[in-house]
C-alpha positions in Angstrom: 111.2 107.8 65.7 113.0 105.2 63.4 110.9 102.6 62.3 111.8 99.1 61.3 110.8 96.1 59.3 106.9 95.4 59.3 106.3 91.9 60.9 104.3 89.7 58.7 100.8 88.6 60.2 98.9 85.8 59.5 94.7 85.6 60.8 94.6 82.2 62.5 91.2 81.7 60.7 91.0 82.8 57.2 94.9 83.2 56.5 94.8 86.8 55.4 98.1 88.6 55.4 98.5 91.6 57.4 101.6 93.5 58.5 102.4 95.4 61.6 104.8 98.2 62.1 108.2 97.7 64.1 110.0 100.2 66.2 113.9 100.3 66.0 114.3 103.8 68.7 111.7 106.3 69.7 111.2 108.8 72.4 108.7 110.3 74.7 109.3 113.7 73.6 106.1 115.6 73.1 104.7 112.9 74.8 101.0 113.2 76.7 100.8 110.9 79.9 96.7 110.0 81.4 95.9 108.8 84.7 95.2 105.7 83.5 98.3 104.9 82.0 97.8 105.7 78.6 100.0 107.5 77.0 100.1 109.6 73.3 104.0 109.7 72.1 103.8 110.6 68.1 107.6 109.5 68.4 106.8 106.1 70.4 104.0 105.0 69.2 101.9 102.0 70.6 101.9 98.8 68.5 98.4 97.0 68.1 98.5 93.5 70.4 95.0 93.0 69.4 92.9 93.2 65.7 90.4 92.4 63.3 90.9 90.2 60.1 90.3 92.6 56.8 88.9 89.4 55.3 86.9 87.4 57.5 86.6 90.0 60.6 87.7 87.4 63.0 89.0 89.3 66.3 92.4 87.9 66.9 95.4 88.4 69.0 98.9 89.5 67.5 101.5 87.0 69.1 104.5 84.6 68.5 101.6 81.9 66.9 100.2 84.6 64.3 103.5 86.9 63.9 105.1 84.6 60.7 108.1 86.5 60.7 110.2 89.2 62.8 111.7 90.6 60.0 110.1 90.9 56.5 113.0 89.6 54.2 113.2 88.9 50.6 113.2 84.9 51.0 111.3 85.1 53.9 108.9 86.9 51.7 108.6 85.0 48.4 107.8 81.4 50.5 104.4 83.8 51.7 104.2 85.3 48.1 105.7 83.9 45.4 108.7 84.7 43.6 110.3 87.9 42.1 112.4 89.0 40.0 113.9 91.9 41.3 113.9 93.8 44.6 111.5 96.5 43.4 108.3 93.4 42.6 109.1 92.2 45.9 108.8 96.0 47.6 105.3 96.3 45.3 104.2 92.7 46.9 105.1 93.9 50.7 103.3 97.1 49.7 100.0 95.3 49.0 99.6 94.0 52.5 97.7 96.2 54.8 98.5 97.2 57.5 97.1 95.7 61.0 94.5 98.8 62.7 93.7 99.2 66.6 90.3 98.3 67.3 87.6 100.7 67.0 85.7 101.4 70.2 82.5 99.4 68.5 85.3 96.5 67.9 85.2 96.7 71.9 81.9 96.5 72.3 81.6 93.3 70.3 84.2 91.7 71.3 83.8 92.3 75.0 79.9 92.8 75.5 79.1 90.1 72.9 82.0 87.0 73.3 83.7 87.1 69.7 87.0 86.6 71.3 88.2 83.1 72.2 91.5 84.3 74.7 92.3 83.3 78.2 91.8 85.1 81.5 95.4 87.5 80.5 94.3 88.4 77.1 90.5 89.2 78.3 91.8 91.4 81.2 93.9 93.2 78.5 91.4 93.6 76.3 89.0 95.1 79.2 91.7 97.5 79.9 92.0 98.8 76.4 88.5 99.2 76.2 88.2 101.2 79.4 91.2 103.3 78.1 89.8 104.0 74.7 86.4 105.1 76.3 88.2 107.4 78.1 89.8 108.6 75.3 86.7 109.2 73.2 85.0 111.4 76.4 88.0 113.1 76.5 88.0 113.8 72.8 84.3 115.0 72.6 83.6 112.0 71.0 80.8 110.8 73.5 78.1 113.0 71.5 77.9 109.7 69.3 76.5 107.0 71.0 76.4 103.8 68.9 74.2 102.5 71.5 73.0 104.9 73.1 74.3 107.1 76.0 72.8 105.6 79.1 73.9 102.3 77.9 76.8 103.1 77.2 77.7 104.6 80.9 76.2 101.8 82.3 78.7 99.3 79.6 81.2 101.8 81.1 80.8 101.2 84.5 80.5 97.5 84.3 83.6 97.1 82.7 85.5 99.1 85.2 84.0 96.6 87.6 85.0 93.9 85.6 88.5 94.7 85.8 88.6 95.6 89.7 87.3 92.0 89.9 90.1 90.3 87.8 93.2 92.6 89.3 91.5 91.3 92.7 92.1 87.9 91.7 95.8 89.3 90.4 96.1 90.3 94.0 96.0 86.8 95.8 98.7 85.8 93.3 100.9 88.8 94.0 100.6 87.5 97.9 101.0 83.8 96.8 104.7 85.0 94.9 105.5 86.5 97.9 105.6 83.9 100.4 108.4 81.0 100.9 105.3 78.4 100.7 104.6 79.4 97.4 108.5 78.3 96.4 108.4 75.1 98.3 105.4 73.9 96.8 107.9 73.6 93.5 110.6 72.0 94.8 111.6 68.6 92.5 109.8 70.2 89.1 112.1 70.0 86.4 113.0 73.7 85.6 110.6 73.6 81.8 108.2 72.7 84.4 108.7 75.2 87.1 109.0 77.7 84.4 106.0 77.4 83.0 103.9 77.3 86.2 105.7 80.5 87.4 105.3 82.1 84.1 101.3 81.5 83.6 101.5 83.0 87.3 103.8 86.1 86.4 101.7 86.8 83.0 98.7 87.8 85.3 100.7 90.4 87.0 102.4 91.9 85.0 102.0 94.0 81.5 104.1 92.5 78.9 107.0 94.5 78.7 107.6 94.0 82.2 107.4 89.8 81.9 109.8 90.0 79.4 112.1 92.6 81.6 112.0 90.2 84.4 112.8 86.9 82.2 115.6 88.6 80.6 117.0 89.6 84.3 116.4 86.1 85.6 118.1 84.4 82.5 121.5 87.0 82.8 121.8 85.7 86.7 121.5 82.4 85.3 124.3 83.2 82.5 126.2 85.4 85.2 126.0 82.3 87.8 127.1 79.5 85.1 129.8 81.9 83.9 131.7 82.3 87.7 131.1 78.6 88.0 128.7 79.4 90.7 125.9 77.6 89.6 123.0 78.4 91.4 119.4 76.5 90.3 116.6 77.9 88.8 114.1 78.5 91.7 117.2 80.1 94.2 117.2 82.4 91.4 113.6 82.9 90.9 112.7 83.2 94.8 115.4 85.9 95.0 114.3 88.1 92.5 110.7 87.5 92.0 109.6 89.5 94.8 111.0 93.0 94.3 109.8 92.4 90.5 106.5 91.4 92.4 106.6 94.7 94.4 107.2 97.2 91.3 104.1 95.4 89.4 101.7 95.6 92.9 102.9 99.1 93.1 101.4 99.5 89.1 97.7 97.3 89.6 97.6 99.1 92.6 97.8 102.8 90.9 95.6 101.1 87.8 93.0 100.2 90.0 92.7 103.7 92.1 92.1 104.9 89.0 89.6 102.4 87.8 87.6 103.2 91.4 87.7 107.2 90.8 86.7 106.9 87.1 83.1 104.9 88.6 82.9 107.6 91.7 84.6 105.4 94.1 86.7 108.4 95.5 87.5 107.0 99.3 88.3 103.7 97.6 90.6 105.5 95.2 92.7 107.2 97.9 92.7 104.2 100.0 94.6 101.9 97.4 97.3 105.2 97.2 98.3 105.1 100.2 99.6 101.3 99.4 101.8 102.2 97.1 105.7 101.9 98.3 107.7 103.4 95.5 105.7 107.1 96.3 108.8 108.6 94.9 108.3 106.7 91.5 104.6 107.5 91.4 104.5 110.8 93.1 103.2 113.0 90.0 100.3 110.8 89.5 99.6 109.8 93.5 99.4 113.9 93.8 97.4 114.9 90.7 94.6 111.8 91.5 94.8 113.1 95.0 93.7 116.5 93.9 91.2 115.1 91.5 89.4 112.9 94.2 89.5 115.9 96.5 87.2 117.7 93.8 85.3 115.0 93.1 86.5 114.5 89.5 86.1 111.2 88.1 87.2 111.8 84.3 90.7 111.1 83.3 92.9 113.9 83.7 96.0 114.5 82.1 99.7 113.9 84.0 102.3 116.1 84.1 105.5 114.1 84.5 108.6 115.7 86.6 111.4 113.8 84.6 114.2 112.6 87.2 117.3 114.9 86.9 121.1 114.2 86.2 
């Protein structure tokens, strides 16, 4: 792994600095993949979107309004800090800013169970995913001998939000259907493309996980550019109800192995099988459609660990 230079945050409430790692190239080497899609890479590590103010212990989320800068420069630096007078005061200053930290699994529990998260319908769905995710991790790791609220409740907090997300990637599911059909596209004829952007884009977020939106943008942009370049201009919803749907197939092909998992992890092993066998790309998702398979078969609802056949050549 090569890291880069820490992003500068800023809490929305108080104004605290934090700062959060950056990435330049990693790998998956070593890497452990879990049914439900979590994975533990020491050379790709996962990057907090969520966390909790040091100062005020506001919950907050990590994104272009609270990210001050993408790269932690010397002048970008001394406007948050002050001035220096050499490089190695300014390295001392950076130093002094903490880090951001993932949120605990009693973090969760707060902000989920008891509300002290203002986010929309996207960010609450993410967070109810990382939640589930981290409880697994903490059965997995033994960790479920220390109940902070006790261990009934805490299957039954469990359950519930495994339900909770099978109820929101429902909803996901009509808009999947919606992106799929020409209605859907001639409802936006005569928008201005800002316009037609941003409706498609409060659509897309819902779908898919964040690398993926920006994937897909950054495909859709390089027709445009490709288009404009040939003198072939072609406008902005051709281009969009072209492509959308196969980028609307891979991320169906995702919820629908997300929530198989979500219905074995609550018992729900019929269920579970049923939502693999809609799955198209089996080839893609062949390692973890078998190894669910086998664990519904035996009646094994605890995450189990993936053993991925890397594609050859």
């Amino acid at each position: 792994m090569r890291p880069g230079t820490p992003d500068i945050i800023k809490c929305p409430s108080c104004g605290a600095y934090q700062k959060r790692g950056t990435i330049q190239s990693g790998n998956t080497f070593g890497a452990e993949f879990y049914s439900d899609g979590s994975m533990v890479a020491p050379m790709l590590p996962e990057l907090p979107d969520f966390t909790k103010c040091p100062e005020c212990s506001v919950f907050y989320k990590i994104d272009a309004q609270t990210i001050l800068s993408g790269n932690a420069s010397m002048g970008f630096a001394r406007l948050l800090l002050g001035d220096f007078e050499n490089t190695a005061d300014y390295l001392d200053a950076l130093r002094k800013i903490p880090f951001v930290e993932r949120l605990s699994f009693d973090d969760y529990i707060q902000v989920i169970n008891i509300g002290l998260f203002n986010g929309d319908d996207n960010d609450i769905l993410a967070l109810r995913i990382l939640f589930w995710r981290a409880s697994n991790e903490r059965i997995r790791k033994g960790r479920n001998q220390n109940y902070p609220i006790g261990e009934d409740i805490e299957k039954i907090v469990y359950e519930e939000n495994c339900r909770k997300i099978l109820m929101l990637m429902q909803e996901n599911s009509y808009i999947e259907k919606s992106l799929m059909r020409d209605d859907y596209y001639y409802s936006l004829k005569g928008l201005p493309d800002i316009s037609l952007l941003e409706k498609h884009s409060k659509l897309l977020e819902r779908i898919m996980q964040p690398k993926k939106f920006e994937q897909y943008f950054s495909t859709i942009l390089s027709a445009l550019k490709m288009a404009n370049s040939r003198g072939d201009e072609k406008p902005l919803l051709d281009v969009l109800k072209e492509m959308t749907p196969k980028a609307v197939k891979e991320s169906r092909d995702e919820n629908c192995l997300l929530c198989a998992e979500l219905c074995r992890n609550i018992g729900e092993f019929d269920k579970c099988k049923s939502l693999l066998e809609e799955i198209e790309q089996t080839d893609k998702y062949a390692d973890y459609i078998s190894s669910i398979t086998f664990a519904c078969d035996e009646r094994n609802s605890n995450t189990i660990s993936i053993t991925r056949n890397e594609p050859k050549g």
